[in-house]
N, C-alpha and C positions, 0 to 999 in steps of 0.2 A: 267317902270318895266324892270329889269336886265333879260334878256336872252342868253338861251345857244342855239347856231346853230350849225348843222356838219350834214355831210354829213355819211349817213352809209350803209352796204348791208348786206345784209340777202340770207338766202338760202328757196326756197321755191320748192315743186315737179321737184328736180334736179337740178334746174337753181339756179342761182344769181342776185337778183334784187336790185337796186340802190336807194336810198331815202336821202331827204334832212328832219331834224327833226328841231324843232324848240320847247323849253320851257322853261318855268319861271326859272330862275335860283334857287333863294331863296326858292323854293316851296318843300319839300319833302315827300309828301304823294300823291300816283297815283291821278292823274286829268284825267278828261274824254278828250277824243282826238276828234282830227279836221284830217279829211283826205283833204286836199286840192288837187283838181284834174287838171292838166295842161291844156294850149290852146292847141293849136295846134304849138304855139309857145315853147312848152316843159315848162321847170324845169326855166324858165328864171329871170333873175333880178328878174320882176314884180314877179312872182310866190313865188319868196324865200321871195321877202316883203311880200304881203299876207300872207304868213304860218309866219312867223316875227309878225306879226299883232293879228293873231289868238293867240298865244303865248302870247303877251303883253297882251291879254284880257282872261289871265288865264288857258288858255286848254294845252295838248299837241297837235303841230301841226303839221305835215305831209306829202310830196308833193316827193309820189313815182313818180322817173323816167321812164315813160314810155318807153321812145325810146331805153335806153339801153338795151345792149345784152350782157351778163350774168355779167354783174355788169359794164359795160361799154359801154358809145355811139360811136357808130359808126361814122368813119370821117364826111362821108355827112350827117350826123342830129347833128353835135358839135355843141358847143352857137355862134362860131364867121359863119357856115357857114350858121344855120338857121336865124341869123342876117344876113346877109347879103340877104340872100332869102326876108326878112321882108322888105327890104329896099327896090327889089327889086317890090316887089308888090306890094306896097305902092305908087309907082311912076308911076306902069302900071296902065291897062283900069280894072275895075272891075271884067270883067270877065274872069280876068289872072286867078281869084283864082279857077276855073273850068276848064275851056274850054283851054286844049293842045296848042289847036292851036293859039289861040289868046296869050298864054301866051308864044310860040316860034316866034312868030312878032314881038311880044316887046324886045324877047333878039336879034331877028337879028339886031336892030338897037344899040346894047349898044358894047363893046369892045370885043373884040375872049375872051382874058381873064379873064374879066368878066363871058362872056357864057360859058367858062370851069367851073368856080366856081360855080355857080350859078343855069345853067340848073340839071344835077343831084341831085342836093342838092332841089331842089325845087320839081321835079318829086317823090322821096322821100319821102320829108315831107307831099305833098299835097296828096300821096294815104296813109297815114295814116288816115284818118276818116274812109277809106272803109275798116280798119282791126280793125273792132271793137269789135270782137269776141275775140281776140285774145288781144286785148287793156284790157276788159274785166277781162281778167284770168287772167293780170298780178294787175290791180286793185285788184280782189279779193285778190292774191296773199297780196298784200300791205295792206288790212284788217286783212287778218288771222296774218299776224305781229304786227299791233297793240295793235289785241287780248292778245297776249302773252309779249308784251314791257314791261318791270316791270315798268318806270313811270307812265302808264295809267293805269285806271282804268278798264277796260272792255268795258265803254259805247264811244261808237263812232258813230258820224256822218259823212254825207261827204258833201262837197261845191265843185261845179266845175264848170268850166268857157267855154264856148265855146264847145268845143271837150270834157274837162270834165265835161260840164255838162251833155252832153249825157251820158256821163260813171255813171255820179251820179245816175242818173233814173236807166241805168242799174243796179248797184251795189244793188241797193235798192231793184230789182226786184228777183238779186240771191243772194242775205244773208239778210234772216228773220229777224237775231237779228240788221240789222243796225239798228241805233236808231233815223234815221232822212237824209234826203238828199234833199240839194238845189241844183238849178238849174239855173243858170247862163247864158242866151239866147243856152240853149242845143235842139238838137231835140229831141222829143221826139215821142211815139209810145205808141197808147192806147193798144196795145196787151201785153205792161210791166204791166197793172194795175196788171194785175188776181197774178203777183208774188211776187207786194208791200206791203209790213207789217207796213209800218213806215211812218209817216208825211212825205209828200213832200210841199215843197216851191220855188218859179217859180218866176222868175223877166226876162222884156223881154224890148228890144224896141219898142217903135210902127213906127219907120223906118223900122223895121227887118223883112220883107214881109213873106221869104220862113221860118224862123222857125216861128213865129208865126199862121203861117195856120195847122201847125200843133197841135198848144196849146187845140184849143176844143175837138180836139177829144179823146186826151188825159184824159183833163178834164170829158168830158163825160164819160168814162169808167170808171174812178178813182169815179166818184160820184154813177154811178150805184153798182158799188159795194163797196157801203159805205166805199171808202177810204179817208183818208183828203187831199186834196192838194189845197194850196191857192196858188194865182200867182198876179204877182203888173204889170202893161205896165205901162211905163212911154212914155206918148206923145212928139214927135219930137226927143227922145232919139235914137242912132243908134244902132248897131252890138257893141259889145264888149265895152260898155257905162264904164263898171267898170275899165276898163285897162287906169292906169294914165299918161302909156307911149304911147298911139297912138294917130290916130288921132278922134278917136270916142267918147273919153274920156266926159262924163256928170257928172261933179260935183255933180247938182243937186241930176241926179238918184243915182249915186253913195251915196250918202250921205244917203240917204234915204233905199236905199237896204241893206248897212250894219248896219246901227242900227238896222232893220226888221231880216237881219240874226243873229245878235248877240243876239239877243229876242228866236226865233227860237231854237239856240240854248239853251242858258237857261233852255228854257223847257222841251226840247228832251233830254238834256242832265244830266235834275237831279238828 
């Protein structure tokens, strides 16, 4: 299917927020929209395919820029220097992606120049999970746009990945009218039940220790108070299974999880 992609900004409570869109070329009467929500790796390649994806399968797709600031990313979270961070921790000890210190041992060994690029760019991007209140306002932000985009139709879901799917659960938890949000190995927190209105759908590794010890509680809460949410583990799958550029990458679950979301949606998005 023939698609139009571009890149556009909007104005939301003052600010300027950044968004890559993604839809059917040929199509001209509103389609319900896909908000696609970033890793932690941003708006990247993999991200614009996804929303690329979402599009080919009929919807208008979506994949607000989080990290920009007022309609632009800031040098140390650009695509070439968060690449470069990607590579960087890819190479190190696991628990680069946490722990300061383990993740300054690993740069003392690689080049000065290197560690100029690298370390603040990575310091950076890696306390963005812990500003997710504020990650939050700029998603809602990206919702109340698509409410009003003249190609869509009003009805929207969200899908996110990693970082976004934490946002997903959130989003779902502060606007009623979402019509659906998956979740993509995100963490979650059963104290979002009580503000959920809409199907939730949950796909995880069974490698993926620290989010998944989170998943029952979740579940519990969401069941106590009669909300829907189904969730798939796939066994021996890892962290970030769906992403076809790392090295976690599971065909298998992959394959399986998007036909299940593209179902999902269907129905949420009637």
């Amino acid at each position: 299917m023939p698609i139009t992609s571009e890149w556009l900004t909007y104005e939301d409570g003052g600010q300027v927020h950044r968004m890559y869109v993604s839809r059917p070329a040929n199509v001209k009467e509103p389609l319900p929209a896909v908000l696609v929500l970033q890793e932690v790796w941003g708006v990247s390649a993999h991200i614009r395919d996804v929303t690329d994806r979402f599009a080919k399968a009929g919807y208008v797709a979506a994949a607000p820029d989080l990290y920009a600031e007022n309609g632009e990313r800031p040098e140390l979270l650009s695509d070439e220097r968060i690449e470069r961070v990607r590579t960087f921790l890819h190479s190190a000890p696991p628990q680069a992606f946490r722990d300061p210190a383990v993740r300054e041992a690993a740069l003392a060994e690689r080049p000065e120049a290197e560690r100029r690029l690298v370390q603040p760019s990575a310091d950076a991007l890696l306390a963005m999970p812990g500003r997710l209140p504020e990650l939050v306002e700029r998603t809602r932000a990206a919702y109340r746009f698509l409410q009003r985009y003249e190609p869509a139709n009003g009805r929207t879901a969200a899908v996110g990945y990693c970082l976004g799917g934490a946002l997903s659960a959130r989003l779902a938890a502060a606007e009623p009218e979402l019509a659906g949000a998956v979740v993509y190995y995100g963490r979650l927190a059963g104290e979002l039940a009580e503000g959920i209105r809409c199907p939730v759908l949950g796909f995880f590794g069974g490698l993926d220790a620290g989010i998944n010890a989170l998943v029952p509680d979740f579940a519990r809460a969401m069941e106590e108070q009669g909300k829907a949410f189904t969730s798939h583990m796939y066994d021996g799958a890892k962290h970030a299974f769906f992403n076809d550029t790392g090295a976690g990458y599971s065909v298998e679950a992959s394959r399986d999880s998007w036909v299940r979301t593209l179902a999902f949606l269907r129905d949420t998005l009637a």
